[in-house]
C-alpha positions in Angstrom: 14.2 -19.1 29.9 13.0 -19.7 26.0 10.0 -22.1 26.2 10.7 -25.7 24.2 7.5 -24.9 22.1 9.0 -21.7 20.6 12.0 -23.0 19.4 10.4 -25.7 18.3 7.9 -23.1 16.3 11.2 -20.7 15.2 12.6 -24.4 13.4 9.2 -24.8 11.9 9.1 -21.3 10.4 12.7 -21.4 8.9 11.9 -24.5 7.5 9.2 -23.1 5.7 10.6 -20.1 4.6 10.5 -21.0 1.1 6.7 -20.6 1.7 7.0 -17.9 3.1 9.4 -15.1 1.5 6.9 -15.0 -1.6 3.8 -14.6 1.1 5.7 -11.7 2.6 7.1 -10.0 -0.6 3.7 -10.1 -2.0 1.9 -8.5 1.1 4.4 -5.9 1.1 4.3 -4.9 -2.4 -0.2 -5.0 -2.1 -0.1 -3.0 1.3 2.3 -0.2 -0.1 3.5 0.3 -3.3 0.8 -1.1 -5.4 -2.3 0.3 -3.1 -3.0 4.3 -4.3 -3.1 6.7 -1.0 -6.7 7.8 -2.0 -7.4 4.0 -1.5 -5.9 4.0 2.3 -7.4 7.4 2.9 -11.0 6.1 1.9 -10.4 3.0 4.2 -9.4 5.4 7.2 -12.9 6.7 6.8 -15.1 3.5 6.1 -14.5 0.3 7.8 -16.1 -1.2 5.2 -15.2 0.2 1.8 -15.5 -1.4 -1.4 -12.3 -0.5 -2.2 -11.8 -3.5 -0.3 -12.1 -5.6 -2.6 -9.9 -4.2 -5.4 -7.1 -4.3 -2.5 -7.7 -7.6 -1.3 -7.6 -8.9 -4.8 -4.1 -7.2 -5.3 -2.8 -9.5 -2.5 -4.5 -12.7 -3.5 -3.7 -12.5 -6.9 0.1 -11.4 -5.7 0.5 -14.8 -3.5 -1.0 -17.3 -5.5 1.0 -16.4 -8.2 4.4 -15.5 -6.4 3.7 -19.2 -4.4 3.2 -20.9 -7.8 1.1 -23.8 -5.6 -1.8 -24.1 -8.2 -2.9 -27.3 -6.7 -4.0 -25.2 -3.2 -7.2 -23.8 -5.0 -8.5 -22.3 -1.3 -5.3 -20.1 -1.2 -6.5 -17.0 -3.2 -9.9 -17.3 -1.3 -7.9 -17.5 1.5 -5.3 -14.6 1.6 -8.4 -12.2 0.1 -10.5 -12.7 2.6 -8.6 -12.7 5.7 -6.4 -9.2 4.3 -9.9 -7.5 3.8 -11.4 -9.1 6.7 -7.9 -7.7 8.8 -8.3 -4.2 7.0 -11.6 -3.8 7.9 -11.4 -4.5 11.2 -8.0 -2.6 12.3 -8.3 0.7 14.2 -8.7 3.5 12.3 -6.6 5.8 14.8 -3.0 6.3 12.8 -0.2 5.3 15.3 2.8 3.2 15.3 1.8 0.5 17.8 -1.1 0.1 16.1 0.7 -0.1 12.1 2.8 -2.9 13.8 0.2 -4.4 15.6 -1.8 -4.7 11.6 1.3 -6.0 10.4 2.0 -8.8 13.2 -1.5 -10.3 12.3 -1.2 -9.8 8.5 1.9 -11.8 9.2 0.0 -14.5 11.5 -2.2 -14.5 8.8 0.6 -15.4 6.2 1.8 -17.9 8.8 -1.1 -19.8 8.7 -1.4 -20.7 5.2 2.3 -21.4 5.2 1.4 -24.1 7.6 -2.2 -25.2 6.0 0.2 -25.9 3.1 1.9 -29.3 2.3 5.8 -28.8 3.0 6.9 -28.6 -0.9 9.2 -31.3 -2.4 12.3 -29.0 -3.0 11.9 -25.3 -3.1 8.7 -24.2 -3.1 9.1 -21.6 -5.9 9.7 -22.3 -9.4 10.9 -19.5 -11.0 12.6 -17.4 -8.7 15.7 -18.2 -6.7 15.2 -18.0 -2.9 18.1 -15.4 -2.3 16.2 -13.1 -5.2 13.1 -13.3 -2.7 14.7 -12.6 0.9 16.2 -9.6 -0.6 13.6 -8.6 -2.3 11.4 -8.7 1.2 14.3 -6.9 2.7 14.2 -4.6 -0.1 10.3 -4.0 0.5 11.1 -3.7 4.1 13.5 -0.7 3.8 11.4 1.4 1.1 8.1 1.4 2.3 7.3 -0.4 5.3 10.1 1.5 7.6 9.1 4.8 5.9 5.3 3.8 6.9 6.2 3.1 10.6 8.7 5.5 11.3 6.1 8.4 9.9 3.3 7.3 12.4 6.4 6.9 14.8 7.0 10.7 14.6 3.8 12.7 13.7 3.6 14.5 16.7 6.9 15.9 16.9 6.4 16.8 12.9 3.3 19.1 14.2 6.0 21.3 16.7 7.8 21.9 14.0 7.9 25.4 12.0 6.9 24.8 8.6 10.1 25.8 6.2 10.1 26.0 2.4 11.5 22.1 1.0 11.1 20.0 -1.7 7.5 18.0 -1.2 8.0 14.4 -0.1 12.1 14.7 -0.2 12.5 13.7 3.5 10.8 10.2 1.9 12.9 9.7 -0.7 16.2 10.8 2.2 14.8 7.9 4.0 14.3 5.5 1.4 17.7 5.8 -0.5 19.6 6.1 3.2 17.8 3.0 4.1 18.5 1.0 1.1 22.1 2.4 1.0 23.1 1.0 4.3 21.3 -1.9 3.9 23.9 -2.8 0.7 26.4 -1.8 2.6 25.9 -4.5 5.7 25.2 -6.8 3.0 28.6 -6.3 1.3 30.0 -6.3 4.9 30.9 -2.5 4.8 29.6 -1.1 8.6 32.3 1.4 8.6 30.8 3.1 5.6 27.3 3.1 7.1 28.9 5.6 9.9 30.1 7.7 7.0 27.1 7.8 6.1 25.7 8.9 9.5 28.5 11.5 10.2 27.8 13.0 6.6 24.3 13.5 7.2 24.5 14.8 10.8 26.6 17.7 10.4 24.9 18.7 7.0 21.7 19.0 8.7 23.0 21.0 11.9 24.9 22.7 10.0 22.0 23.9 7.4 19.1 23.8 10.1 18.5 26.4 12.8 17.2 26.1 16.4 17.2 22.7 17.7 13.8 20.9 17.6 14.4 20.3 13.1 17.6 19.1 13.7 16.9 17.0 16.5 13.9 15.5 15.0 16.1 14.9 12.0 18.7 13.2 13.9 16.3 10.5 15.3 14.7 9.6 12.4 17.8 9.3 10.7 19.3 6.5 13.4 15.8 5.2 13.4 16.1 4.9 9.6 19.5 3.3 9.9 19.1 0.8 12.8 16.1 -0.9 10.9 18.0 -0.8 7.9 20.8 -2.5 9.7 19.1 -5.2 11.6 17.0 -6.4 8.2 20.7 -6.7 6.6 21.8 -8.5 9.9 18.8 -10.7 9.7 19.1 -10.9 5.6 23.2 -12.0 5.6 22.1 -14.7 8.1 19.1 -15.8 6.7 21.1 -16.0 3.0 22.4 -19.5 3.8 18.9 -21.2 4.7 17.3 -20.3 1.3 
């Protein structure tokens, strides 16, 4: 039986979503597209690394300026610190649990300063819509965090593998436009092309791929791909109308 208290936190939270979606959207965009892999490489091997800084920096300057709440002048000190203070103290050992694990307390961490913050009078952005920033979290969502989590998901199937001649890093981009197709598509309310989609794909790759530990592998990072992709447009088309 749901406890009172967490419902009572879930209303809290939607409430305060216009705080927030520009939290999230700019953590997404500091922790993957905008941080170089020589930067996450050189923090696998230092818990401390100055490259740190430059990284928390990214973030802090991302949320004070996506929030637009220039009267909070703690916030920047804020989100830097406890990003680089989260890095740094992560595990360095690459797995799935413990990518979502780094994420669920970079969120928490997010969550707090939505609540250290007075409710806003309105909407707490100024110059963006709120449907522009749930997509574009849901957009961030799709191309790199899934890509990030389903790649630790699967490494060690990826080492039984025999290595075949490919274009580099086109499984990522598969993944990425896949993702983001689908996602459209529950958004315009279009499942049945999103099984298209997975038919297509299936017998293209059995049919091009011999033995049956490639295809396989294939097969469930594919419908891994797809059911995130599906359930952020689930939770985007119902989270549209609170914005």
């Amino acid at each position: 039986m749901t406890q009172p208290w967490l419902l009572d936190l879930a209303r809290q939270i939607l409430a305060r979503l216009d705080l927030l979606l520009p939290l999230l959207a700019a953590h997404l965009l500091a922790d993957f597209p905008l941080q170089p892999g020589r930067w996450t490489a050189r923090k696998r091997v230092r818990r401390w690394d100055p490259i740190l800084i430059p990284h928390a920096a990214v973030a802090a300057v991302l949320g004070t300026v996506f929030l637009a709440r220039w009267s909070a002048w703690w916030l920047p000190l804020y989100l830097g610190f406890g990003h680089a203070l989260l890095d740094a103290l992560k595990p360095r050992r690459g797995a799935a649990g413990v990518f979502l694990l780094d994420q669920g307390l970079h969120l928490l961490h997010q969550l707090g300063a939505v609540f250290l913050l007075e409710p806003a009078v309105g909407k707490a952005w100024a110059w963006l819509p709120g449907d522009v920033w749930l997509l574009l979290v849901a957009f961030l969502v799709n191309w790199s965090f899934a890509g990030v989590l389903l790649e630790q998901a699967t490494v060690r199937w990826r080492t039984e593998l025999t290595p075949r001649d490919g274009l580099p890093r086109a499984g990522l981009w598969i993944g990425r436009l896949e993702r983001l197709l689908a996602l459209v598509m529950v958004l315009a309310g279009r499942l049945e092309a999103v099984a298209l989609l997975v038919t297509a794909k299936s017998i293209f790759r059995y049919g091009s791929e011999s033995g049956r530990k490639a295809p396989e592998y294939v097969l469930v990072g594919t419908l891994a791909s797809l059911a995130i992709a599906i359930l952020s447009g689930f939770a985007t088309a119902a989270l549209l109308g609170r914005v």
